[in-house]
C-alpha positions in Angstrom: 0.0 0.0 0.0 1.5 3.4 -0.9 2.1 5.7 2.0 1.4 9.2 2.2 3.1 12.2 3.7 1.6 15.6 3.8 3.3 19.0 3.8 0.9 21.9 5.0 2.6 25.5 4.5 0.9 27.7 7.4 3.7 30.4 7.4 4.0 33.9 7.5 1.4 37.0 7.8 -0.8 38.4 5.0 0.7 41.1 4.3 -2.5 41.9 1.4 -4.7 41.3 5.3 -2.5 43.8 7.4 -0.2 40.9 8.3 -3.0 38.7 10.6 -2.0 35.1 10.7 -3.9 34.1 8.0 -4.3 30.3 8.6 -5.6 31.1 11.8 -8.6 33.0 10.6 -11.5 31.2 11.2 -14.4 30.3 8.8 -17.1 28.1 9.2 -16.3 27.8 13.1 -12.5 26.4 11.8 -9.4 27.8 11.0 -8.1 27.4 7.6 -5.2 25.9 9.7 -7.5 23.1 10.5 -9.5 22.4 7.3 -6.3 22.3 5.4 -5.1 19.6 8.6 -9.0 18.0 8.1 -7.6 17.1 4.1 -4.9 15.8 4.8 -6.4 13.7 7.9 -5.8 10.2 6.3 -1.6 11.2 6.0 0.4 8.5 7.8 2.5 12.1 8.0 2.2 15.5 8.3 4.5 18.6 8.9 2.8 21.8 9.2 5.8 24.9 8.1 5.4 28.0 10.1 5.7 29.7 13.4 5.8 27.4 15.9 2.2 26.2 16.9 1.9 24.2 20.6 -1.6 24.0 20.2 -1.3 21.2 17.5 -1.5 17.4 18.3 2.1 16.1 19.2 2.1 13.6 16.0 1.8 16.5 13.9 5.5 17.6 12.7 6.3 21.2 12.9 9.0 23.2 11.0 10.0 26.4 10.1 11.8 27.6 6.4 14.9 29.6 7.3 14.6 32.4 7.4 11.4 32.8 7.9 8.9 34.2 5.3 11.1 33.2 1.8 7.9 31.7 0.2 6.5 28.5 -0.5 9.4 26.8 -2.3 11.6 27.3 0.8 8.7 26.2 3.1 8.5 23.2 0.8 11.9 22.5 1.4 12.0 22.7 5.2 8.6 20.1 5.1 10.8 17.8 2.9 13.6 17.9 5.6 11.8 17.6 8.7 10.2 14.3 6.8 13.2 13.4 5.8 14.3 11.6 9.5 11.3 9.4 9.2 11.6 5.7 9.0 9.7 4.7 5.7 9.7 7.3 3.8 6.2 7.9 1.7 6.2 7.6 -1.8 3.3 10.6 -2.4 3.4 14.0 -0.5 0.5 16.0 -0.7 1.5 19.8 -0.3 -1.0 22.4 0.0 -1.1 26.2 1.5 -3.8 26.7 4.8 -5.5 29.6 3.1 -8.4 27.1 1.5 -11.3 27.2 4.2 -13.5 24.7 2.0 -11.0 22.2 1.0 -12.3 18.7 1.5 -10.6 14.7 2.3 -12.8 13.9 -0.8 -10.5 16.6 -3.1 -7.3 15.2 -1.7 -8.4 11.9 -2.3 -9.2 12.6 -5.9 -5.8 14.4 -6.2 -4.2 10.9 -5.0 -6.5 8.3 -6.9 -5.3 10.3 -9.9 -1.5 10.6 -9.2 -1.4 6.6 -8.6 -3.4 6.0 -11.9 -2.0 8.7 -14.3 1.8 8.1 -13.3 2.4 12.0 -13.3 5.0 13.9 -11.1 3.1 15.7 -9.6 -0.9 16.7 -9.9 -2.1 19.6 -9.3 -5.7 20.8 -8.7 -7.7 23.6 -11.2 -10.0 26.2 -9.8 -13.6 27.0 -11.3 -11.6 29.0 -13.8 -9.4 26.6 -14.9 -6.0 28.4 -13.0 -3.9 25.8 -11.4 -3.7 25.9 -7.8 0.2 24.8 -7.4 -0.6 24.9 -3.9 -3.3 21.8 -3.7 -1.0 18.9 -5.4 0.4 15.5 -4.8 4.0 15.1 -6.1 5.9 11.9 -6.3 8.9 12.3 -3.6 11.5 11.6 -6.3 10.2 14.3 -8.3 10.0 16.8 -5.8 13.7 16.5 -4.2 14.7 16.8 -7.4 12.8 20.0 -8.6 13.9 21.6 -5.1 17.9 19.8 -6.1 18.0 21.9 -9.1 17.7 25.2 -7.8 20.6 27.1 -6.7 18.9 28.9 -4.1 15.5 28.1 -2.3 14.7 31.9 -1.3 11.5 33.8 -2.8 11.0 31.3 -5.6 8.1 31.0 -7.7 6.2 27.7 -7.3 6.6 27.7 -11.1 10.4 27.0 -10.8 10.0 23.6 -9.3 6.5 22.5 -11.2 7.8 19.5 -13.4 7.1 18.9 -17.0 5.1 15.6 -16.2 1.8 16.7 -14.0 -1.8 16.6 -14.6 -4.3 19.3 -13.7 -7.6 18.3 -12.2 -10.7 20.4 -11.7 -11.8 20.6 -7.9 -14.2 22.4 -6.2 -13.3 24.4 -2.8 -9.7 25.2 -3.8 -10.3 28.8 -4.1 -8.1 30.9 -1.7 -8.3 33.5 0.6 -5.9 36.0 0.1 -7.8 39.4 0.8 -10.3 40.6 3.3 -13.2 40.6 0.6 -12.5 36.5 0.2 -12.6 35.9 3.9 -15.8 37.7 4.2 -17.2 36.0 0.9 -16.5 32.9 2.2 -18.1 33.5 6.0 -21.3 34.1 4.3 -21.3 31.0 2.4 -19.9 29.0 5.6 -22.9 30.6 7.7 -25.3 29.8 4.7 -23.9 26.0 4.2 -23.6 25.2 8.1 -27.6 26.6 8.8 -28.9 22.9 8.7 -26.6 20.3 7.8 -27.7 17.3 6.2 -27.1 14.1 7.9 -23.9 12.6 6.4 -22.4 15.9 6.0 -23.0 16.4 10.4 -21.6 12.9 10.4 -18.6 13.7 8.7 -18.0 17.4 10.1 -17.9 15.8 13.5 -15.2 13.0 12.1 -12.9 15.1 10.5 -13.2 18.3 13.0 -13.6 17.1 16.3 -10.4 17.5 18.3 -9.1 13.6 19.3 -8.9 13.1 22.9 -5.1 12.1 24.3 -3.6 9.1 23.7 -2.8 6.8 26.5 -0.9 3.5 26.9 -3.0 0.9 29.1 -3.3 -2.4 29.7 -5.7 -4.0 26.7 -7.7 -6.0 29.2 -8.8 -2.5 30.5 -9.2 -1.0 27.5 -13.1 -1.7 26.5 -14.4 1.2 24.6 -11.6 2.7 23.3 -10.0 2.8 19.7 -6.2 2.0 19.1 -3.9 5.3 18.4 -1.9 3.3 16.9 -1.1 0.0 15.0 -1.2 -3.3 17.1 2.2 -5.0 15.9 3.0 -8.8 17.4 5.2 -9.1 19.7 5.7 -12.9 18.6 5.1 -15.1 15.7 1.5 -17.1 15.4 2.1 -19.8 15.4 4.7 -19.9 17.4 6.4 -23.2 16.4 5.6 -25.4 13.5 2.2 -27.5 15.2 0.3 -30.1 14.1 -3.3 -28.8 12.3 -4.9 -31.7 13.1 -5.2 -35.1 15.6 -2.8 -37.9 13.8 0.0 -38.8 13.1 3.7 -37.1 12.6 6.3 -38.5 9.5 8.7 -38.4 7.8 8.8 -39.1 4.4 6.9 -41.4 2.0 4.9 -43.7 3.6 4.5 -47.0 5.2 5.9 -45.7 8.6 7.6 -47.3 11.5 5.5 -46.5 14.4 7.2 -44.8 17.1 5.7 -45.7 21.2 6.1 -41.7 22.4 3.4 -39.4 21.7 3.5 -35.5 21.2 0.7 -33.4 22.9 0.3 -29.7 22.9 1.7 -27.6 25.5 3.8 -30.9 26.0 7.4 -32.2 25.6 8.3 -32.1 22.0 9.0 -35.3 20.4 12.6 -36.3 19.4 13.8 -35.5 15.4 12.4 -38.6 13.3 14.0 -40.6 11.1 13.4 -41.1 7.4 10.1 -43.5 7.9 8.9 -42.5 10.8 5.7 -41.8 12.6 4.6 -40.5 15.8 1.5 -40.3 17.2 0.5 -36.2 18.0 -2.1 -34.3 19.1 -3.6 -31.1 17.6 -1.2 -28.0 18.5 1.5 -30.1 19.6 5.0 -29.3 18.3 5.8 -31.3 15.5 9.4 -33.0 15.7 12.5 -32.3 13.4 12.5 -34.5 10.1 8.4 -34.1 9.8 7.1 -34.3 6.5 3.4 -33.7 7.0 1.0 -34.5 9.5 -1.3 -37.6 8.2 -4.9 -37.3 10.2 -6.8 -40.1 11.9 -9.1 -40.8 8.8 -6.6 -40.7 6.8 -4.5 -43.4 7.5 -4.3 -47.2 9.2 -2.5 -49.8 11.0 -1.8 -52.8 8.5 -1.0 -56.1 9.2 2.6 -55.4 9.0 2.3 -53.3 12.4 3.6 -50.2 10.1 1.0 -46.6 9.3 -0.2 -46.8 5.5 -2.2 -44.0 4.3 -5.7 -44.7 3.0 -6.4 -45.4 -0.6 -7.5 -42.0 -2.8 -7.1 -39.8 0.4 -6.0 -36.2 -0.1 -2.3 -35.3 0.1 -2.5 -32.3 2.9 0.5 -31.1 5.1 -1.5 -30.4 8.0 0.9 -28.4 9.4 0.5 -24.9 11.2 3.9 -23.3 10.3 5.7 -20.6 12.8 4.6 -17.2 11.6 1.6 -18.3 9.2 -0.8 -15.9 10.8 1.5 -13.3 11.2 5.7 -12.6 12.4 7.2 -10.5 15.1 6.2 -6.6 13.7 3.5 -7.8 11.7 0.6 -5.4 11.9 -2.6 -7.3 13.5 -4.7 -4.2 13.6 -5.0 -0.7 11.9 -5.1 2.5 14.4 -8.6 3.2 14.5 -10.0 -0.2 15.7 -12.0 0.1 18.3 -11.3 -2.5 21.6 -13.8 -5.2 21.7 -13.1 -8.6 22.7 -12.0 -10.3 19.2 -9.3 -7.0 19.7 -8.1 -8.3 23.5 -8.3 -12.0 22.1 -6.1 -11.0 19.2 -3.9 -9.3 21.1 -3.2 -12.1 23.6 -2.5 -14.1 20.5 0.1 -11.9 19.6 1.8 -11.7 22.9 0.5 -8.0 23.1 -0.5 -7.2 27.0 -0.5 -3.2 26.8 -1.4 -0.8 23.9 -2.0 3.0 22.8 -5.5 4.1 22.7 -7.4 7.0 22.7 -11.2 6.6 25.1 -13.1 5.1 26.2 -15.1 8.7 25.3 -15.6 10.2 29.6 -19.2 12.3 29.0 -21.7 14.2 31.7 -25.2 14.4 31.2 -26.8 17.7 31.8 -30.9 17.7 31.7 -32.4 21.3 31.6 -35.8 22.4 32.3 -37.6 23.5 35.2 -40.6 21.4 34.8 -37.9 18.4 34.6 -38.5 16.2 37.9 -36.6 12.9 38.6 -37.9 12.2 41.6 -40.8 12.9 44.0 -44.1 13.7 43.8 -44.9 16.2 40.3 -46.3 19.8 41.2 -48.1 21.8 38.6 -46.6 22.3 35.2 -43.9 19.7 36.1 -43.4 16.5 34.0 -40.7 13.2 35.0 -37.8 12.9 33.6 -38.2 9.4 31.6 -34.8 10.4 29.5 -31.9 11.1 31.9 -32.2 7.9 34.3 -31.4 5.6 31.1 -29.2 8.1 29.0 -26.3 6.0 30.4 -27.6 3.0 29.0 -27.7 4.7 25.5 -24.3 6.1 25.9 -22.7 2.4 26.6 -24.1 1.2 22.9 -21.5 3.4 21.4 -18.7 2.8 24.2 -19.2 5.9 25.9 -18.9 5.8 29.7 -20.8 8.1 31.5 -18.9 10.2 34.9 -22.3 11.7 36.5 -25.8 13.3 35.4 -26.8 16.6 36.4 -30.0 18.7 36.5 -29.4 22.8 35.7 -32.3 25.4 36.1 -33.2 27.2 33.2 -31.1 30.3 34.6 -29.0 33.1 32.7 -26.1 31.9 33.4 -26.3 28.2 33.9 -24.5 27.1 31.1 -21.6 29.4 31.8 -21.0 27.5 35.1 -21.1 24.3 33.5 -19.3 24.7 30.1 -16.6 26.3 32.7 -16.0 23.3 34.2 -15.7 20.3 31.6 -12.3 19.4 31.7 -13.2 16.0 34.0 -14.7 14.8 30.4 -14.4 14.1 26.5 -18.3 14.9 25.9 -21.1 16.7 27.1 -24.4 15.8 26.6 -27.0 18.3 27.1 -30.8 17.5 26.6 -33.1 20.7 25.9 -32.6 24.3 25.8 -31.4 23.9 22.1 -35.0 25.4 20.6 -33.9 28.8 19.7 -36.7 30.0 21.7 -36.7 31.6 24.8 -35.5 29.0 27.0 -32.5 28.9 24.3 -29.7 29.3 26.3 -26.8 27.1 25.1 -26.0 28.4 22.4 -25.6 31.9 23.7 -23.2 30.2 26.4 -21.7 28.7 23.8 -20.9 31.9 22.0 -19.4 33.4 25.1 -17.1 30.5 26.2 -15.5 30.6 22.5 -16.6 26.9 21.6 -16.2 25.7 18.4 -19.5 25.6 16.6 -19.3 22.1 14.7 -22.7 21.2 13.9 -25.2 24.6 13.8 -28.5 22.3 12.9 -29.8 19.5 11.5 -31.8 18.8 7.8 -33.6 16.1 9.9 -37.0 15.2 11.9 -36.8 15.1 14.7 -33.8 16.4 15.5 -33.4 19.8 13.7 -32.2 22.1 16.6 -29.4 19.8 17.8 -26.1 21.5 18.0 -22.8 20.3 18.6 -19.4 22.4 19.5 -16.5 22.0 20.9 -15.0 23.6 23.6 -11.3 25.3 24.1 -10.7 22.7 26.2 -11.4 20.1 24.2 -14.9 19.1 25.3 -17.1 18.3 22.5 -21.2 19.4 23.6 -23.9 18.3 22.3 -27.5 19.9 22.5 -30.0 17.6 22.1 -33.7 18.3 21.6 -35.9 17.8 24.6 -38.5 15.7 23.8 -37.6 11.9 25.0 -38.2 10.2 21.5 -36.2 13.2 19.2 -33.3 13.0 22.4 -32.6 9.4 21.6 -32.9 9.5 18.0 -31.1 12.4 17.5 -28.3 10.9 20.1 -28.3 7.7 18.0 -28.2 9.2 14.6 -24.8 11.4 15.6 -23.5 8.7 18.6 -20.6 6.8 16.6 -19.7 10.0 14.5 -19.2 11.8 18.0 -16.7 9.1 19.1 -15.1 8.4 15.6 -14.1 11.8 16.0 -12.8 12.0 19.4 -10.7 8.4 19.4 -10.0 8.0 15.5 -12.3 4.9 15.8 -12.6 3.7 11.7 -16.4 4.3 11.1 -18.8 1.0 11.5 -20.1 -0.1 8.0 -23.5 1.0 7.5 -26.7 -1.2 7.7 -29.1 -0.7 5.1 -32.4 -2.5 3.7 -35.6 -1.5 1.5 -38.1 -0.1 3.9 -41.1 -1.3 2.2 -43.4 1.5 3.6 -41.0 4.9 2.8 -43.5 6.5 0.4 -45.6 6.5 3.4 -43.5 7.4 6.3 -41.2 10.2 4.1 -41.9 13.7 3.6 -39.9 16.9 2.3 -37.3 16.7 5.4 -35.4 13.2 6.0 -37.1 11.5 9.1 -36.0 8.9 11.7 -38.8 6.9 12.0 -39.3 3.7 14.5 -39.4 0.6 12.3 -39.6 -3.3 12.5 -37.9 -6.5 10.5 -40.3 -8.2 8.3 -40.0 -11.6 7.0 -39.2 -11.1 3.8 -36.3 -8.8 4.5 -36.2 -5.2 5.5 -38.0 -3.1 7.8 -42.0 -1.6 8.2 -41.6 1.9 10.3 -44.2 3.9 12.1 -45.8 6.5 10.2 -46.7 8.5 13.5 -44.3 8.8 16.6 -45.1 10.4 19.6 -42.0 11.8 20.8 -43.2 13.2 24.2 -42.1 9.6 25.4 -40.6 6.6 24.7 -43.3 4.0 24.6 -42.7 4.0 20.6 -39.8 1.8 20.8 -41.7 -1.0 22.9 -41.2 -3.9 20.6 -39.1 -2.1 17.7 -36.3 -3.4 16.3 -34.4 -0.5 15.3 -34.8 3.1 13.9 -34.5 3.9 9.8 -33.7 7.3 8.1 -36.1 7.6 5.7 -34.9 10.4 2.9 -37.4 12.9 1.9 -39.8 11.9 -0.7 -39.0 8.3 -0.8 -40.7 5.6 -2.7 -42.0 2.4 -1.2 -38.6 -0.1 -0.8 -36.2 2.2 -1.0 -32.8 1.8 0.5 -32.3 3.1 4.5 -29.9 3.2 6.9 -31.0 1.1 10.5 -30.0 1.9 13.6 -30.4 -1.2 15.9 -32.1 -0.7 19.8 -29.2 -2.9 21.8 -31.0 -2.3 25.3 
């Protein structure tokens, strides 16, 4: 598989901006810093060139072109040397300049599907005018060392002095730059325009690629449930570990009849002497096989003739039935991606591979906050109050997706509440906050949100129920989410956004989606995609409610799952289930 570094140039001010830090600006509730780092997310490298940042991650390489401010060749350079001094070097660097606020994995991806097939130098992307961006490429590494070779001097060069012959232009869209204060406002209206209601996938993926990960941390496996490897799982030692017998039978040596030895060879026992050319001995599956052996002849496929000596069986297959040392894998092998969450095949595998303690990121810490003052967990109800049904099995919700959760808390619906709380989040990866996300009156997260400087990820969602939800991130880290307040549109917002929320804090590789005909769509669908209640039918597929009440949660009583139902679907068409686990 070819491996990919990634060179981000993040240098310098704008001088044609009155010399701000231009990759800092923010747009869309990111800096261009981070949607050029969001591109280039799937890198197995990447060196950002600039002033020295320390709020980036730690695996992030950071250099600086010397002396500062010589341009983008120079930058180019310094990237190439600071990657230089890693082990296995990548044969494809992405470069590209942090001044593209809409720049998307899916255009980098393009610009790397296309470099692999067209066996270019170096391809570049195109703007809506057709001008090459020389900024948003993929170069070969041999071709790029030896542009920046050629030069006599690296200082205030043109990225046209290093472009080779041999590239490719591709048309992309979000490549456009932002190099005066006209762009930058130009392209905060169409960030505030596009992030008004999100549709589903595109929440989903906004919270994968922008949520801040959580710290990695090396544990002990065993006590890792929940959480997602930061890094590969390598063996320790090979699998097996020895050559062993596959099968119950018989050890020899050579062609066959066989002198039949008295000793036996059982796993996890002695090892059997070396045999000799004719040999047999009896073993046991898993046992070491003995120096000199052949193949491993089972129980069916051999007998004891009158001679006293082991023939095989007439028209038998010819099998080795031997587990060699290091067929499953060899001391370094990888046995798991970074990304893969801990389960128990994970813990089992690791034992296998002599693995005992690992780097992971999670499992995701979160606090539940229900709002409301008509919101009563316990006691007798007073007028105009109703029970909480949600809060008291939240935490059951939040363990489907890994999620532990540290305590539940009940605010007032006061001024300054959510100052107080959002203040005090550092104990956790995740807040979870049901109501006050309306935009009514009561609205008072996302005012609080404003004032603590969060990171608005998610505005709104194109979905029913669900539509108000918003999600941010906090400058500590904490991701919040506001969740509607009615019970049923709580959960299925929660289970709609649950393992997008945790793929983006721990790295976790996204679950494959389920999907079936819902036979009643044209039914349950209207002009806004809907999250409907829905059951398995015999013939395959699901049948979903057409009405929900979602003042409580009696509509998932004997429900298998939830669908998404897109708007104006047809009857059978294609939705995504989400499966009730409790």
């Amino acid at each position: 598989m070819t491996t990919i570094d990634a060179i981000v140039l993040a240098g310098g001010r704008a001088s044609r901006m009155g010399g701000v830090d231009k990759p800092a600006i923010v747009v869309g509730g990111q800096s261009m810093l981070e949607a050029a780092l969001g591109a280039v997310a799937a890198a197995d490298r990447t060196v950002v060139v600039g002033p020295h940042r320390p709020e980036l991650p730690p695996e992030i390489l950071q250099a600086q072109e010397i002396p500062a401010g010589t341009g983008p060749v120079a930058a180019i350079a310094a990237g190439l040397q600071a990657l230089s001094g890693c082990e296995f070097p990548a044969g494809l660097i992405v470069v590209l300049a942090a001044d593209m606020p809409f720049l998307s994995a899916q255009a980098i991806d393009e610009l790397i599907t296309h470099t692999k097939e067209s066996g270019s130098d170096a391809v570049f992307a195109a703007d809506a005018s057709g001008r090459p961006q020389y900024l948003v490429g993929v170069w070969r590494r041999s071709a790029l060392s030896e542009s920046l070779n050629r030069l006599d001097s690296l200082v205030n060069r043109p990225m046209k002095a290093i472009v080779p012959i041999d590239t490719a232009m591709v048309p992309l869209a979000g490549v456009d730059d932002c190099d005066t204060p006209e762009q930058v406002s130009d392209a905060r209206a169409i960030a505030e325009r596009a992030t008004a209601r999100l549709p589903l996938d595109e929440a989903r993926e906004a919270l994968r690629r922008r949520i801040s990960r959580i710290p990695a941390r090396r544990t002990s496996i065993r006590s890792a449930r929940g959480a997602a490897l930061a890094e590969p799982l390598r063996a320790a030692d090979a699998l097996p570990r020895f050559d062993v017998s596959a099968m119950d039978g018989y050890a020899v040596s050579g062609d066959g009849p066989w002198q039949i030895r008295r000793d036996i060879g059982f796993a996890g026992g002695q090892r059997p002497v070396g045999l000799l050319h004719r040999e047999a001995v009896r073993i046991a599956t898993g046992a070491h096989v003995p120096d000199g052996t052949s193949a491993v002849m089972r129980d069916e496929f051999v007998e004891i003739g009158e001679d006293g000596l082991l023939h095989r069986l007439p028209d038998t297959p010819i099998r080795s039935d031997i587990r060699r040392r290091g067929e499953d894998w060899n001391p370094g092998d990888e046995v798991a991606p970074a990304g893969t969450p801990v389960t128990a095949a994970l813990i089992s595998t690791a034992a296998s591979a002599e693995v005992s303690s690992v780097a992971v990121r999670g499992p995701v810490r979160a606090r539940i906050v229900m709002t409301g003052d008509e919101i009563r967990s316990e006691g007798p109800l007073h007028a105009g109050q109703t029970r909480d049904s949600i809060g008291p099995i939240l935490p059951d919700l939040l363990s489907w997706y890994g999620i532990d959760t540290v305590d539940r808390v009940h605010l007032r619906d006061t001024s300054n509440a959510f100052d107080e709380v959002l203040a005090t989040t550092t104990d956790c990866d995740l807040l979870v906050i049901v109501g006050a996300t309306g935009g009514g009156a009561a609205d008072q997260l996302r005012s609080a949100l404003d004032r603590s400087d969060a990171r608005i990820l998610v505005r709104g969602l194109r979905l029913r129920p669900g539509g108000s939800t918003v999600v941010a991130q906090s400058p500590s880290g904490t991701v919040i989410i506001g969740l509607p307040g009615n019970p049923f549109a709580a959960v299925a917002t929660f289970m709609s956004l649950g393992a997008a929320l945790v793929e983006g804090l721990t790295g976790t590789v996204p679950a494959r989606t389920i999907t079936g005909p819902l036979h009643n769509a044209g039914e349950v669908s209207g002009s806004t995609p809907r999250v409907a209640t829905a059951r398995v039918v015999p013939e395959g597929g699901w049948s979903a409610d057409v009405h929900i009440r979602t003042n409580h949660l009696a509509g998932l009583l004997n429900r298998d799952g939830l669908v998404i139902v897109p708007a104006e679907a047809e009857d059978g068409a294609l939705v995504e289930f989400l499966p009730l686990r409790g």
